[in-house]
C-alpha positions in Angstrom: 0.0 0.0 0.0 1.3 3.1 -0.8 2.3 5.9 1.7 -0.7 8.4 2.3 0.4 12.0 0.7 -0.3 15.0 3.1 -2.6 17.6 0.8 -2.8 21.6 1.4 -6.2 23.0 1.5 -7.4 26.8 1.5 -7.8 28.5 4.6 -11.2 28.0 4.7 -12.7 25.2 2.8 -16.3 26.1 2.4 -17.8 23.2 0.4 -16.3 21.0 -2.2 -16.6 17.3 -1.9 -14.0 15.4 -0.1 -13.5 11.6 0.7 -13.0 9.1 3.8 -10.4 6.4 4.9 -10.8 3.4 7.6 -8.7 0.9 9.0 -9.6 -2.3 8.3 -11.5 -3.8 11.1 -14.8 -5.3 10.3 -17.7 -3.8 12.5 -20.8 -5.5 13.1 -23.3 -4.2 11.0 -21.4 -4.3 7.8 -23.2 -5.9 4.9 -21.6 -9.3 3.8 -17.9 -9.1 1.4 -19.5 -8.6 -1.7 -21.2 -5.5 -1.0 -18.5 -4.0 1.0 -17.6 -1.6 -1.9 -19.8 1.6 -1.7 -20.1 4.6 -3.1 -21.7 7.8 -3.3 -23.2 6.5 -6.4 -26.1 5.7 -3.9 -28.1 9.1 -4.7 -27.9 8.3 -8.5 -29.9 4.7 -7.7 -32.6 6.4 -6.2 -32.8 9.3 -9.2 -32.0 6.6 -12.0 -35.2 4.1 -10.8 -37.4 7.0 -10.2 -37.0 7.9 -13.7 -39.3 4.7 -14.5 -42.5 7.1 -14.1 -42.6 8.5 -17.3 -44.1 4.6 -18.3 -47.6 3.9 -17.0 -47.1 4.3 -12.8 -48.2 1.3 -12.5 -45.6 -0.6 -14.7 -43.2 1.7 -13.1 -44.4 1.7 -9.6 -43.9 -2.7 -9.9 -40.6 -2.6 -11.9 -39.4 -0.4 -9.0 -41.2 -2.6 -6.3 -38.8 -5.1 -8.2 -35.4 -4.0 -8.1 -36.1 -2.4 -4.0 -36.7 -6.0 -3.4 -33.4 -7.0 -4.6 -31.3 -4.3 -2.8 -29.7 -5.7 -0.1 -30.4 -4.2 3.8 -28.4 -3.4 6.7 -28.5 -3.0 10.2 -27.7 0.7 10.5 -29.9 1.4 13.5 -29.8 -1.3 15.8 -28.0 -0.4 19.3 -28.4 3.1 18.8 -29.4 4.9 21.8 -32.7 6.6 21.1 -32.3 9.3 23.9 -29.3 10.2 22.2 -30.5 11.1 18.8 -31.5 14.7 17.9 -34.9 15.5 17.9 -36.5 15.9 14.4 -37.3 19.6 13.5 -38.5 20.0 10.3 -40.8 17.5 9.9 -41.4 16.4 5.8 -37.7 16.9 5.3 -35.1 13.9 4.9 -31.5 13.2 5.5 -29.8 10.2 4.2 -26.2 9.4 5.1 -24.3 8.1 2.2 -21.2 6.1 2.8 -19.3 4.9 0.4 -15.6 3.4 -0.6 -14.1 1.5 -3.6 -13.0 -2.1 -3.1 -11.1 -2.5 -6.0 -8.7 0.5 -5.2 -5.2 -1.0 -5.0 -4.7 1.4 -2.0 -7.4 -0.4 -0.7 -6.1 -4.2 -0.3 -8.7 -4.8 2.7 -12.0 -3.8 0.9 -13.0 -2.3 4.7 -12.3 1.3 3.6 -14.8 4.3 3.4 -14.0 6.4 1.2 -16.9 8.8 1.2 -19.0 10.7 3.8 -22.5 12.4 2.6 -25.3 13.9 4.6 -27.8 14.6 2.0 -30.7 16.5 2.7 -34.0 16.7 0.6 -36.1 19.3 1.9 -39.7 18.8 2.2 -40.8 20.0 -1.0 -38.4 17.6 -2.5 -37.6 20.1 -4.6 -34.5 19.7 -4.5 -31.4 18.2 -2.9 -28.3 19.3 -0.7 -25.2 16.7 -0.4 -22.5 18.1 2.0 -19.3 16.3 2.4 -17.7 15.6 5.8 -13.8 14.8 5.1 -12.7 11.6 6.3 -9.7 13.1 8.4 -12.4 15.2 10.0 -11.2 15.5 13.6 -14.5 14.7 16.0 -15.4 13.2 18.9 -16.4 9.7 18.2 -19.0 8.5 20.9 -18.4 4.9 22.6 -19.5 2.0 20.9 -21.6 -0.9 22.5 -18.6 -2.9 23.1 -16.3 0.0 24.9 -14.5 1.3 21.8 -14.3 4.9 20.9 -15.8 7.7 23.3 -12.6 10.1 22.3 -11.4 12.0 19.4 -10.2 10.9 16.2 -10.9 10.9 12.5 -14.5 11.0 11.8 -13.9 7.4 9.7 -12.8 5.6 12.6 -16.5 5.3 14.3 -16.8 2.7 11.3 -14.1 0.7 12.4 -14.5 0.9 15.3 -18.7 0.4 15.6 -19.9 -0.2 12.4 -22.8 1.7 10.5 -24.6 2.3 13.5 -21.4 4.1 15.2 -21.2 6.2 12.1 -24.8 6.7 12.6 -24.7 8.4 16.5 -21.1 9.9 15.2 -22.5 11.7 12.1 -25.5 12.3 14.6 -23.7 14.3 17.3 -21.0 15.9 14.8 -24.2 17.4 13.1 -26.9 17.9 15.4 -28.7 16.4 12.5 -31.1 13.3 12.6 -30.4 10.5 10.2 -33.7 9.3 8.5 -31.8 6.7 6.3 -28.5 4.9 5.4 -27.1 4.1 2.0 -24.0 2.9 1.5 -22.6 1.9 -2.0 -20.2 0.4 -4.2 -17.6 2.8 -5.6 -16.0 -0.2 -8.1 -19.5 -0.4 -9.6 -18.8 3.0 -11.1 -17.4 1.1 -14.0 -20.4 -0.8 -15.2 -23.1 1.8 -14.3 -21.0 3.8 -16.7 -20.6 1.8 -19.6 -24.5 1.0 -19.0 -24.8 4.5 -20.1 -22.6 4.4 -23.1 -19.9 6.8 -21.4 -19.9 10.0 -19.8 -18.9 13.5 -21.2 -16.5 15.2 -18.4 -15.0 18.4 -18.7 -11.0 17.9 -17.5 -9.7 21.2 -15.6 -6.0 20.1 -16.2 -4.0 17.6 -17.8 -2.5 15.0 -15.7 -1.4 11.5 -15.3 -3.4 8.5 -13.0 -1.1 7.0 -10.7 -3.1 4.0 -10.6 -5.4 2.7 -13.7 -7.1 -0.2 -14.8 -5.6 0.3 -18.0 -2.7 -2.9 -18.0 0.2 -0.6 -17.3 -0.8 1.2 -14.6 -1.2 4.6 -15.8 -3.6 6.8 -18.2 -3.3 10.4 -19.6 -6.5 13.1 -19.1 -5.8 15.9 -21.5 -7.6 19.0 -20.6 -11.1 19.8 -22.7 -14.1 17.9 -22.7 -14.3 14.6 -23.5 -16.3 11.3 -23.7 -15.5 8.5 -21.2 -15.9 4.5 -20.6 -16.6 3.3 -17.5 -12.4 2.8 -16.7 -11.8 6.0 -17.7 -14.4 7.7 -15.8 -13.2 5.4 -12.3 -9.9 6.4 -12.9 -10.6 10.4 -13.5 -13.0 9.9 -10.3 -10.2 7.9 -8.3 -7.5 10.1 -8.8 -5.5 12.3 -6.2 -2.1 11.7 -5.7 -1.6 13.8 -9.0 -2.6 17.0 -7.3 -1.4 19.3 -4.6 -4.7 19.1 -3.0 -5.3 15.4 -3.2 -8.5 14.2 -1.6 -10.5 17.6 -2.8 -9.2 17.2 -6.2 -10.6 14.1 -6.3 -13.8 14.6 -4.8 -14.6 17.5 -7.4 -14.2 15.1 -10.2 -16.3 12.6 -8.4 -18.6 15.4 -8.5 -18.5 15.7 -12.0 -19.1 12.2 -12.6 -22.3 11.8 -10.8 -24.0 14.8 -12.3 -22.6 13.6 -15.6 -24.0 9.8 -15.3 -27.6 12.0 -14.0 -27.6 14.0 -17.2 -26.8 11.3 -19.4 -29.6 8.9 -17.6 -31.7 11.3 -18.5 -31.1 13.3 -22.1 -28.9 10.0 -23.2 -32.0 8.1 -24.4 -31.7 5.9 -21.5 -35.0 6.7 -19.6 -36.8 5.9 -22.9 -34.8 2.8 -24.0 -36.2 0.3 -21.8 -33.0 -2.2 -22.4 -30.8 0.9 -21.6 -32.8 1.7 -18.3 -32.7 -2.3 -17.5 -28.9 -2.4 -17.6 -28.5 1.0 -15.8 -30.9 0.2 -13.0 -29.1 -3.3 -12.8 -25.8 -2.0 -12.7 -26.5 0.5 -10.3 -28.7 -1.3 -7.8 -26.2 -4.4 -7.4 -24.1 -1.5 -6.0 -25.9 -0.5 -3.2 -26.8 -1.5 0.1 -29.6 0.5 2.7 -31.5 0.5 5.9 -34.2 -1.8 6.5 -36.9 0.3 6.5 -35.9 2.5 3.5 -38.4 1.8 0.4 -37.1 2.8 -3.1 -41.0 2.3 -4.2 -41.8 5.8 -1.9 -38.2 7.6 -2.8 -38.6 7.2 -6.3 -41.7 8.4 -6.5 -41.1 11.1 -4.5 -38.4 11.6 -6.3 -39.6 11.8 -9.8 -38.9 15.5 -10.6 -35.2 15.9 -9.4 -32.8 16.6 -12.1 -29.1 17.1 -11.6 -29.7 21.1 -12.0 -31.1 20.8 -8.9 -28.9 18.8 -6.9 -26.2 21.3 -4.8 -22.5 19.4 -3.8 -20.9 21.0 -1.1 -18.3 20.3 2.0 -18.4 20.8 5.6 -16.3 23.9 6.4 -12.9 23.5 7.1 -10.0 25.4 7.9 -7.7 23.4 6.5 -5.2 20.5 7.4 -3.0 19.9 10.8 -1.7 17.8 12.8 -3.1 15.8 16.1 -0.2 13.8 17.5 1.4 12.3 14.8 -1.8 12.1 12.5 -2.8 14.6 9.5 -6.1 15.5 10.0 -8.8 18.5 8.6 -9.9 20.7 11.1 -13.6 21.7 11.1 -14.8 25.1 11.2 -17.2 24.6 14.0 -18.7 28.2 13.4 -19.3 27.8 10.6 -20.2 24.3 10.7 -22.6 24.5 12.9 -24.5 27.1 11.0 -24.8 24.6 7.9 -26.1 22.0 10.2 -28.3 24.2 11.8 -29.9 25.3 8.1 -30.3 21.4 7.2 -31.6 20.6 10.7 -34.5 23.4 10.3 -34.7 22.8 6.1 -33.5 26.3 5.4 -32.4 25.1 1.8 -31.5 29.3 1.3 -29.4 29.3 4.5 -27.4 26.1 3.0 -27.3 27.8 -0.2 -25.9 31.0 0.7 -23.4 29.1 2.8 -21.8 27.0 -0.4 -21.3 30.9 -2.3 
């Protein structure tokens, strides 16, 4: 496994969309090996099946019943104290935890890593949807776990390891002030095929660079700067990529970015929603990635759902104020000001406040 590189950030990171590590316990409530590769792809699932409806609802509503039967569930609130929990404040509004990592990373010889933190908020309107990013190396205090572990500070990732979902549950929980409705986590290696489902992706490139590790045979593959048309390897690669920037994790979670609004587009405009052997293979691809909460139903989301379009989804990041040091570890530190005046706008479903926070 490669050393980690250190990465500078500005003095304030405001929101962006940065990525998680974890050490490679296995928690109770993980979902069995194959599904331990997640991603944030999770989001795209629910928008991708609820894309059915522009068939007859009922056709829809049972091809959808369907594939939500299929998903496999977890465990994510079991052993979670209740008294605990915040109290919900805007009722009619939702927030889903996304966690996500890529198994198939060759970083990542254990498969047990998260590599991606996402509150996502859909405000009661359903209008639209927030997705804030909580760095990995975010420093927080990590409540104690049923069996004794934890109850200090560390990186936010290490509640998985060190609790499972539901850990990362009261962690999230109490970092936020924000209640968790529901839990997805998904497969970040299944990137590939839901991409190639689609035909490829069109990504605008910032820079030109180099992948320092690629599925192509040699190990390496060139991004020239422009916009272009990518496969499914292509895309993973241009999403998995940090070492080749000064800024590392960010850099990578901004091309992530652009990936998931790019496969949202293309589901959409791409002729996909109206090819129903297009759809089949996207909806496939994507659902065999993903992994939720018992008592989430894909039926009710999707339907709810059915508007949303990638113009109206909004990526942002926690606030940070950059990298240091705790000991001997590189961490981010939060911006707890400012922070907590994000958290606070989710919590009450100000979707303006979280707006005006990510300008």
């Amino acid at each position: 496994m490669r050393h980690r590189q250190e990465y500078a950030e500005p003095e304030t990171q405001l929101f962006e969309q940065p990525v998680f590590e974890q050490p490679a316990a296995q928690p109770s409530g993980q979902p069995r090996p194959r599904r331990r590769r997640w991603r944030r792809v999770a989001l795209i699932t629910f928008l991708a099946v609820m894309l059915v409806g522009g068939g007859g609802m009922l056709a829809a509503g049972l091809y959808v019943r369907s594939i939500d039967s299929g998903i496999e569930r977890v465990d994510a609130f079991t052993g979670v104290p209740e008294e605990s929990r915040p109290q919900v404040v805007a009722d009619g509004a939702m927030n889903i935890m996304l966690l996500g990592s890529d198994s198939r990373d060759p970083e990542n010889g254990s498969g047990s890593r998260s590599d991606t933190i996402i509150l996502a908020h859909l405000p009661k309107d359903r209008s639209s949807a927030q997705l804030i990013s909580i760095p990995r190396d975010s420093w927080v205090h990590v409540p104690t776990s049923k069996d004794g572990r934890g109850g200090r500070d560390a990186k936010i990732n290490a509640a998985y390891a060190w609790g499972g979902i539901p850990l990362m549950v009261q962690t999230v929980e109490e970092f936020t002030g924000v209640r968790i409705d529901h839990v997805a986590l998904v497969d970040f290696s299944g990137f590939k095929e839901i991409v190639d489902a689609l035909g490829g992706v069109e990504i605008d490139v910032e820079q030109s660079f180099t992948s320092t590790h690629s599925l192509n045979p040699d190990g390496r593959r060139e991004f020239v700067k422009g916009r272009q048309t990518m496969d499914g390897a292509a895309a993973l690669d241009y999403a998995r990529e940090r070492y080749a920037f000064a800024n590392g994790d960010f850099a990578r979670i901004k091309h992530q970015q652009q990936v998931i609004k790019a496969i949202l587009d293309k589901a959409v405009s791409g002729g996909v929603v109206t090819n129903p052997a297009k759809l089949n293979s996207f909806v496939k691809a994507t659902a065999d990635a993903v992994a939720v909460d018992r008592s989430m139903s894909l039926l009710d989301l999707a339907m709810e759902l059915r508007h949303l379009r990638s113009g109206n989804l909004g990526f942002f990041t926690c606030p940070t104020k950059g990298t240091g040091r705790v000991g001997s570890e590189s961490v981010v530190i939060v911006d707890k000001a400012k922070a907590a005046r994000v958290f606070d706008a989710v919590r009450r479903d100000s979707v303006p406040e979280i707006l005006a926070a990510g300008k």
